[in-house]
Residue frames as qw, qx, qy, qz and C-alpha x, y, z in Angstrom:
[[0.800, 0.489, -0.348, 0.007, -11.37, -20.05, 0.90],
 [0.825, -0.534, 0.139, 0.121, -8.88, -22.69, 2.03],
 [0.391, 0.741, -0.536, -0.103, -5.17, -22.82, 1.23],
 [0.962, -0.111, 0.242, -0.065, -4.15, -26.15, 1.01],
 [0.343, -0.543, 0.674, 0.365, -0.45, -27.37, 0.43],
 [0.319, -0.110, 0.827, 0.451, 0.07, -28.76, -3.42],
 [0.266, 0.602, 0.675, 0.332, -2.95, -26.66, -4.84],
 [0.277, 0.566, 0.297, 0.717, -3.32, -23.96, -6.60],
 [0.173, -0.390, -0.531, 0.733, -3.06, -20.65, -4.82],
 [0.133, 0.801, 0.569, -0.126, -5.73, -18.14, -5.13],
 [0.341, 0.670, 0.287, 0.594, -5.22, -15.38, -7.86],
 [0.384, -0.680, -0.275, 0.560, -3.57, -12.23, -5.70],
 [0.531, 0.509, -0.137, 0.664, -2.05, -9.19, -6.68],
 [0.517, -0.814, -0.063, 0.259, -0.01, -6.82, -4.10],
 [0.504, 0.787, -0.263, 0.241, 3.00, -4.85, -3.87],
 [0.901, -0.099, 0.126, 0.404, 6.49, -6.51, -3.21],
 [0.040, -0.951, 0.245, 0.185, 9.87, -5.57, -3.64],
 [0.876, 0.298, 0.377, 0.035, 10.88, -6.90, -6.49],
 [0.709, 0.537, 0.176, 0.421, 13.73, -6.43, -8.85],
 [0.379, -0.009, -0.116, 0.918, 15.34, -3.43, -6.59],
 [0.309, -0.143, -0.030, -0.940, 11.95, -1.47, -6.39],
 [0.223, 0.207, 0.924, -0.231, 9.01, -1.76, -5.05],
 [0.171, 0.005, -0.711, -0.683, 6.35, -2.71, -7.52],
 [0.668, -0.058, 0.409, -0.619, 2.86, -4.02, -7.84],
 [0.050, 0.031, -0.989, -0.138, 2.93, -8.13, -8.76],
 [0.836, 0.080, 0.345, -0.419, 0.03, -10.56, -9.02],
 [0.733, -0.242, 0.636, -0.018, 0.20, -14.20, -9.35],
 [0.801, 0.507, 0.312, 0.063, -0.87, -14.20, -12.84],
 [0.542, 0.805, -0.212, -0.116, 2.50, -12.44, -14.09],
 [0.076, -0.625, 0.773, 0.080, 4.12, -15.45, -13.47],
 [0.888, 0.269, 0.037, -0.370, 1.83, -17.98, -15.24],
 [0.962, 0.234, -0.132, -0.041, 3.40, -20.76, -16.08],
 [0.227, 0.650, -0.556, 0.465, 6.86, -20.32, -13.71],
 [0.625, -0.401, -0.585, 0.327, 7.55, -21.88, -10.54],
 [0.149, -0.601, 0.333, -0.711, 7.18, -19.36, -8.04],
 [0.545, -0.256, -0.624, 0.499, 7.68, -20.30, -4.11],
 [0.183, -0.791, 0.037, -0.583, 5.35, -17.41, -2.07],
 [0.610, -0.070, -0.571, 0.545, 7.19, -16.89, 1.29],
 [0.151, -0.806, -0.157, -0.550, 5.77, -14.82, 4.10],
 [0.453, -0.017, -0.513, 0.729, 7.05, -13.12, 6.69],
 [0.263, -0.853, -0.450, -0.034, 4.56, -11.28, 8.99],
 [0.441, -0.698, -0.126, 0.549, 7.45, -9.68, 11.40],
 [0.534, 0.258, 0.151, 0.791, 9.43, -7.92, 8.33],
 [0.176, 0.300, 0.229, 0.909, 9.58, -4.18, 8.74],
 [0.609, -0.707, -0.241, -0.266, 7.83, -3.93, 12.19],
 [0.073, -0.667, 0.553, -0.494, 8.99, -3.04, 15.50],
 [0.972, -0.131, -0.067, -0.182, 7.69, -6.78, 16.45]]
């Protein structure tokens, strides 16, 4: 599967650190929100 700017991203879930804890998310519990997914490969590596 491609990811392609200005369509829909593919249905994830993972865990994130979210709200002061870390949690387990997926896309769908933010259905109908704007959400902006930002990655960062280097975070929390000696990289």
């Amino acid at each position: 599967m491609t990811v392609r700017v200005g369509k829909p991203a593919p249905e994830f879930q993972t865990r994130a650190y979210a709200q002061g804890e870390i949690k387990s998310v997926a896309l769908a519990d933010y259905k109908g929100k704007w959400v902006l997914l930002y990655f960062y490969p280097g975070d929390f590596t000696f990289v």
